[in-house]
C-alpha positions, 0 to 999 in steps of 0.5 A, spaced: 481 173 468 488 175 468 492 182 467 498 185 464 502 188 468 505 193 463 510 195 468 514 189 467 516 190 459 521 195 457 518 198 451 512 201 455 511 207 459 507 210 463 508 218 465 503 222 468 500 229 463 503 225 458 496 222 454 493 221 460 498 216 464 496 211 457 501 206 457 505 208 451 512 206 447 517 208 451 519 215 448 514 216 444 507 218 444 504 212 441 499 207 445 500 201 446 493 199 444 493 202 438 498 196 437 492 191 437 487 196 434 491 195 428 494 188 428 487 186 424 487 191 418 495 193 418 502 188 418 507 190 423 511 194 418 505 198 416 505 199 424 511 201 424 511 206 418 504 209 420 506 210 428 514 211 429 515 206 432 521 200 431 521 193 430 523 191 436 518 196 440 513 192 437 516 185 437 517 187 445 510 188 446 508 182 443 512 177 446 511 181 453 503 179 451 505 172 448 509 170 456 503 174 459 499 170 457 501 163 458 503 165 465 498 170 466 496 175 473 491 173 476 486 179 478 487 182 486 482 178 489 478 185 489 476 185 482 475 178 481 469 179 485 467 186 483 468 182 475 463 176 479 458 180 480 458 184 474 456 178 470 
């Protein structure tokens, strides 16, 4: 199972006191999560319109996931053994 390291994208950020430390788009109060949450029901410029953020935040975060995903992060050797026994 691979992780994102949100650290590595630009678009996001993470404050501690602001939502809790929740990686959120740069400047804004916006989860990232809510992102996902939504592709399902909304387009991109639904997204954009309903949450504040720009085109290029949300196209950032995609790509960030699509290349992550195609080069993923293999879980610290302490998870994935956590996860194993977890099955």
């Amino acid at each position: 199972m691979a992780t994102l390291d949100w650290s590595q994208c630009e678009a996001v950020e993470s404050v501690p006191g602001k939502m809790s430390g929740a990686w959120v788009f740069r400047n804004t109060r916006m989860p990232v999560h809510v992102v996902f949450e939504n592709l399902g029901d909304m387009n991109t410029q639904e997204l954009i319109e309903q949450y504040g953020v720009t085109q290029e935040q949300v196209d950032s975060v995609l790509e960030f996931v699509s290349r992550s995903l195609e080069n993923p992060t293999p879980l610290p050797e302490e998870l994935a053994v956590s996860h194993a026994h977890s099955l």
